[in-house]
C-alpha positions in Angstrom: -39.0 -14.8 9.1 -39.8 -18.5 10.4 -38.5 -21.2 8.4 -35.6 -19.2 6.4 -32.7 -21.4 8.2 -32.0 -19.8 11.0 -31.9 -22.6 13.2 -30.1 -25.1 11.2 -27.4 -22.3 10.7 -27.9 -22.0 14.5 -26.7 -25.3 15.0 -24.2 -25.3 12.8 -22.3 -21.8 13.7 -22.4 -23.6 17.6 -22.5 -27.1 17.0 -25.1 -27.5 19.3 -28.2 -29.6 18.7 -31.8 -27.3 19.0 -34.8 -28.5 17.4 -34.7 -27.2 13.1 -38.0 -27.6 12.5 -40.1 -27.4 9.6 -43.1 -25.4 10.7 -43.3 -21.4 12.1 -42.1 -21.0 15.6 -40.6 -23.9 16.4 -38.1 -21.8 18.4 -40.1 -20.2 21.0 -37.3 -20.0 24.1 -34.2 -18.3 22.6 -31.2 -20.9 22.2 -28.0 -19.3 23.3 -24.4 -21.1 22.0 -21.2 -19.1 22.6 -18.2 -20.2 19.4 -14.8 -19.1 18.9 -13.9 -16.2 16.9 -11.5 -17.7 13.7 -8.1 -16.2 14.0 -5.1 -17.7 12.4 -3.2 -15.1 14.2 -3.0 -17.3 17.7 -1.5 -20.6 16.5 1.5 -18.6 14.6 2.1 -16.9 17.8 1.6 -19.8 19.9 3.8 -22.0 18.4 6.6 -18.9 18.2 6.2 -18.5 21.9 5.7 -22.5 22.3 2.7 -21.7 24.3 1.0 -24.6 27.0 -2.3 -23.8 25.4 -4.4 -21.7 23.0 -7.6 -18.9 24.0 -9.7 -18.0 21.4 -12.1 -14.7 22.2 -15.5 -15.8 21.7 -18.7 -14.5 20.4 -22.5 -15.4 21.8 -25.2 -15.9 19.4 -28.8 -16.0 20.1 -31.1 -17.9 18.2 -34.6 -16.2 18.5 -37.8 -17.3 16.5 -38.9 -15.6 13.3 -41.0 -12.6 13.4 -43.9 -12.4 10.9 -46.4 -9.4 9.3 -48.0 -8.0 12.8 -45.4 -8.9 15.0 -45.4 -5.6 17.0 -49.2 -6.1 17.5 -48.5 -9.7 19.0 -49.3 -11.7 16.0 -47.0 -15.2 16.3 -46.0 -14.5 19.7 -44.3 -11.6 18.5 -44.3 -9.5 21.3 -42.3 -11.9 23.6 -40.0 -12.8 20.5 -39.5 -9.0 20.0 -38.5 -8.7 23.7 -35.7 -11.4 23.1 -34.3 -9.2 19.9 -34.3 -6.4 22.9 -31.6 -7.7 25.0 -29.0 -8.5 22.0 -26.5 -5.8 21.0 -26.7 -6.7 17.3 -29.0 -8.2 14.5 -28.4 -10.6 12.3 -30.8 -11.5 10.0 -30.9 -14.8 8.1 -33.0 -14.1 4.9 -34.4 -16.9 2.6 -33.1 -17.7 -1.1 -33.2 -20.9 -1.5 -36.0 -22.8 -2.9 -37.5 -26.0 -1.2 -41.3 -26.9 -2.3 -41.0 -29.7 1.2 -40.4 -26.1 3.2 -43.2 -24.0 3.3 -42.5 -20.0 3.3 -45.2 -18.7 5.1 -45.6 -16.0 2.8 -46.4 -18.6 0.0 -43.4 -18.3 -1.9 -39.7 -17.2 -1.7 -39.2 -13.3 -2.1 -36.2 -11.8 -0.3 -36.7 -8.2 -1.0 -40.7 -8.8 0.4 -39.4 -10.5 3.4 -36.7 -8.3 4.5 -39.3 -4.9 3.9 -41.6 -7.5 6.5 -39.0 -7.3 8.9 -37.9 -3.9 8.9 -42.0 -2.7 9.3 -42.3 -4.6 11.9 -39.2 -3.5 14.1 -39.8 -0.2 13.3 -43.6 -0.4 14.1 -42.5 -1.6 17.4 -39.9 0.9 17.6 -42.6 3.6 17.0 -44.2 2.3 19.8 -41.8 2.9 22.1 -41.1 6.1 21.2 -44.7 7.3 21.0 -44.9 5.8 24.9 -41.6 7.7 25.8 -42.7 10.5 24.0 -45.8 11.3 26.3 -43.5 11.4 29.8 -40.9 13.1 28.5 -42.6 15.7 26.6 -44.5 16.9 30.3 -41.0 16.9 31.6 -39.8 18.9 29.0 -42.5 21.5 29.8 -40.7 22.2 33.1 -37.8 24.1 31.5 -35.5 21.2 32.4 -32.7 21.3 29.9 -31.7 17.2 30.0 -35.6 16.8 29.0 -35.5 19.1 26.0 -32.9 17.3 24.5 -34.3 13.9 25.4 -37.7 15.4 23.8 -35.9 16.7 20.6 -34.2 13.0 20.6 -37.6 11.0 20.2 -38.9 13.6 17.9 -35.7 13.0 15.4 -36.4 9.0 16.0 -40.4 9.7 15.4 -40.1 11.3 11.8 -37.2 8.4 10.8 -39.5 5.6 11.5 -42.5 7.2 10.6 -41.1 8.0 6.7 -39.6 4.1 6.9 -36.1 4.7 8.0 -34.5 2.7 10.8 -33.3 4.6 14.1 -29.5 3.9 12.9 -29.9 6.6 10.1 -30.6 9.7 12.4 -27.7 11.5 13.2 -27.6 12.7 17.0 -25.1 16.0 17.9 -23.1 14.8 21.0 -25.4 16.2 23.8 -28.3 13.8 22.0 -25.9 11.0 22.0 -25.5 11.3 26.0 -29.2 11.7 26.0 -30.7 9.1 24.1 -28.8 6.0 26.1 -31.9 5.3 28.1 -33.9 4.5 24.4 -33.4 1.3 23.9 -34.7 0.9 20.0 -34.7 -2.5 17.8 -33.6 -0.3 14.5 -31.0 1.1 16.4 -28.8 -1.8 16.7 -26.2 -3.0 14.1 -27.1 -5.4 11.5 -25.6 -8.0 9.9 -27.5 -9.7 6.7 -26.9 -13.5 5.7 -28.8 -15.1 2.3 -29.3 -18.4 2.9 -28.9 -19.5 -0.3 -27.8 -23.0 -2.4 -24.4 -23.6 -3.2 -24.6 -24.8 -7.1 -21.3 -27.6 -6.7 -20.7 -27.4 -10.4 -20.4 -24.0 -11.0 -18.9 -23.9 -7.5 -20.7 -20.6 -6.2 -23.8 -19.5 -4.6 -27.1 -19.2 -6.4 -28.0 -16.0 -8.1 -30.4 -13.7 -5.8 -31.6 -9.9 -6.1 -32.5 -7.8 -2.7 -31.5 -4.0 -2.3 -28.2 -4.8 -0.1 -24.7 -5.2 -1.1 -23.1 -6.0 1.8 -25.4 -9.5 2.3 -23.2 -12.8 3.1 -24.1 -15.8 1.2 -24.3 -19.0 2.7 -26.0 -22.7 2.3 -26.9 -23.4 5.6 -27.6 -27.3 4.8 -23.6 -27.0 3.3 -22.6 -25.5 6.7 -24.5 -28.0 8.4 -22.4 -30.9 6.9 -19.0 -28.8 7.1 -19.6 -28.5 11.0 -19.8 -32.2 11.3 -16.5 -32.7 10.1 -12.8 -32.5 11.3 -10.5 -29.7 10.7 -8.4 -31.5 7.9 -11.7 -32.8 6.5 -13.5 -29.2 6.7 -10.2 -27.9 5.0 -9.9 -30.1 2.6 -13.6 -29.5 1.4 -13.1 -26.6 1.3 -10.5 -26.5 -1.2 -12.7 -28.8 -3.2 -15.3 -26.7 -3.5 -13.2 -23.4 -4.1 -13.8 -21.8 -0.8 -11.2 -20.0 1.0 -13.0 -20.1 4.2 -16.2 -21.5 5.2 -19.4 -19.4 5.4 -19.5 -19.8 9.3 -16.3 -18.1 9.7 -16.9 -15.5 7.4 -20.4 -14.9 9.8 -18.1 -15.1 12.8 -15.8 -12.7 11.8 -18.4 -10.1 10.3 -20.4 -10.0 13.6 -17.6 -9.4 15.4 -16.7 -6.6 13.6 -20.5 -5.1 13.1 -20.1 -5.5 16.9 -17.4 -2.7 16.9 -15.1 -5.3 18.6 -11.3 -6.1 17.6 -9.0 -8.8 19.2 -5.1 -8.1 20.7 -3.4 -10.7 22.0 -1.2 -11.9 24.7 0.7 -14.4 23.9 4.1 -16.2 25.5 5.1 -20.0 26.8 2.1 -20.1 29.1 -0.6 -19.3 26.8 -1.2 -17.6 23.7 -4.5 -15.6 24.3 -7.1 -13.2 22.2 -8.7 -10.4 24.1 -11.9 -8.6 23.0 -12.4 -4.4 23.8 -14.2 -1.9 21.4 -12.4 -0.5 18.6 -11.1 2.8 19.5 -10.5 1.9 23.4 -6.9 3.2 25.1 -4.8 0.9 26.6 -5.3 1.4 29.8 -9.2 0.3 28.8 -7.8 -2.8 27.5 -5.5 -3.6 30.5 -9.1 -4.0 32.6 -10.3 -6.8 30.0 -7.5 -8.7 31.6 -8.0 -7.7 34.9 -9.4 -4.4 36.4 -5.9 -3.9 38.6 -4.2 -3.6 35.2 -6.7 -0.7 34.6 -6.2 0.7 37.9 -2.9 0.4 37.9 -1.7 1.2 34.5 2.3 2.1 33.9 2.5 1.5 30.4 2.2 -1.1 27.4 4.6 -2.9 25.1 3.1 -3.1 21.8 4.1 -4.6 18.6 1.7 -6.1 16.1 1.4 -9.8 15.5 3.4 -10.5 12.0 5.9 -7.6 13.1 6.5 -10.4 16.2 6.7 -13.4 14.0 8.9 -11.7 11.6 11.4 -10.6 14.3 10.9 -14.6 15.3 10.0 -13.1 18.8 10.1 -10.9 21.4 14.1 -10.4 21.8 14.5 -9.8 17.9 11.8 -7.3 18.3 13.7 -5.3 21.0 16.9 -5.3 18.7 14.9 -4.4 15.9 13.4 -1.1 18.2 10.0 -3.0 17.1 8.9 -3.2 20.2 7.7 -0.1 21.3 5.9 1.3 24.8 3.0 3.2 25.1 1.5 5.2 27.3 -2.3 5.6 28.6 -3.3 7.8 25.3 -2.4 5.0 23.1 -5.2 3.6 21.1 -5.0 -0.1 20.7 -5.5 -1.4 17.2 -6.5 -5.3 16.1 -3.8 -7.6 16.2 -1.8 -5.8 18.6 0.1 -8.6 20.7 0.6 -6.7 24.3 2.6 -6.6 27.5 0.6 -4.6 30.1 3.2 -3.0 33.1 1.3 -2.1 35.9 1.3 -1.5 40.2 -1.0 -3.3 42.3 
């Protein structure tokens, strides 16, 4: 929804500088900031391999205005907003907690659970649109006998009753030949989300105000709080921090969890050059993860010495891993697994 913080977290998660404005649609052109993915894994490593320099992997967030009730009819330019939500490979969603009388809600007052139902009508609205559109061309190529249509057919038919009994696409369960079939529908619901209350951080009881919505798995954060944490220095964040009885801030915690709604994990490469984190899907083979580096390595794949991160620091490096048998190789089945720090052998 406009106005729920999403901009001034924005700013913060980046530490970039777009207009936070208090009216609806002050963001009209989607802001784009790409940040660092938190790991405390690389600086152990680098300073056990006495690496030249440290490489983060990194994560791009979009920043795209808030939709309101008739979005997928065009109401608050939301037919150009809901184009922008298109193009990104997961939702988060920045819903409103906290209460500010000088920040108008353009509902009229502050209800979660209201807002959040908003948002999900209105993406699947749209969403039913698009599959009531698809629905008329493939259904006359269905009619042909043409066995790739059928399934496409019996694919926007599943998506049709989901949305139309107030389900998102992401619940209905596809067989494998609808799975290879449905890549071409590109639906709102069917993305990944990731849910953030921007709420108030109460300093003397040190924790986050009380809210009710029908989700469990919601991040709490004070986006004002973040705001003023991204201003300062490490040792000054850190310290904080510890003063207000945070273990990490909210940012990170955001970072982190849409990497992982993302289906991403991080290995690493690390020795005296650089220590380095490496983004590929969870569940990708080695030789998969060899082309992130470089697509020779892909081509050319031999085989990979794996150990995991702490298993490396442990053994206080690379030759006390091999005397330890802790460094083991791998071959092109092997599925690569989050924090595994890798040495790709390959031919050109």
């Amino acid at each position: 929804m406009p106005n729920v913080g999403k901009s001034t977290l924005f700013n913060a998660i980046t530490k970039s500088k777009v207009e936070a404005a208090n009216y609806p649609f002050a963001t009209i052109d989607p802001n784009v900031g790409v940040v660092s993915v938190p790991d405390e894994r690389l600086a152990k490593l680098a300073e056990l391999e006495k690496s030249e320099k440290i490489v983060p992997t990194t994560i791009e967030f979009v920043d795209i205005a808030g939709l309101v009730s008739g979005a997928h009819k065009g109401e608050g330019l939301g037919n150009q907003f809901l184009s922008h939500i298109r193009e990104v490979d997961a939702i988060m969603e920045v819903v409103r907690v906290f209460e500010n009388d000088d920040i108008i809600h353009v509902s009229g007052k502050v209800d979660p659970v209201s807002d959040m139902e908003t948002i999900a009508i209105e993406l699947q609205l749209a969403d039913l649109q698009t599959v009531d559109k698809r629905l008329e061309s493939v259904a006359k190529q269905a009619k042909t006998g043409d066995r790739e249509f059928i399934v496409k057919k019996q694919v926007l038919e599943k998506y049709k009753a989901a949305l139309e009994t107030g389900q998102m696409a992401n619940t209905v369960v596809l067989t494998e030949e609808e799975k290879a079939n449905s890549k071409d529908t590109q639906l709102l619901t069917n993305k990944p989300f990731l849910y953030i209350a921007n709420s108030e951080f109460d300093m003397s009881h040190k924790t986050y105000t009380s809210y009710t919505t029908n989700r469990k798995d919601m991040i709490p954060v004070d986006a004002k709080l973040e705001s003023e944490l991204s201003e300062l220095t490490d040792e000054e964040r850190a310290e904080y921090l510890s003063e207000l009885g945070l273990p990490e801030s909210g940012l990170d915690k955001i970072i982190k969890e849409a990497y992982k709604t993302l289906g991403l994990i991080t290995f690493i490469t690390a020795g005296p050059k650089e220590s380095k984190a490496w983004t590929c899907i969870n569940g990708s083979k080695a030789p998969q993860a060899a082309g992130k580096i470089h697509t020779d390595f892909e081509k050319g794949f031999i085989r990979a010495e794996v150990i995991q991160w702490d298993k490396l620091l442990e053994a206080n490096g690379y030759v006390g891993a091999k005397e330890r048998g802790w460094l083991r190789v791998e071959g092109k089945e092997y599925i690569v697994q989050d924090g595994d720090v890798v040495h790709f052998r390959f031919n050109v």
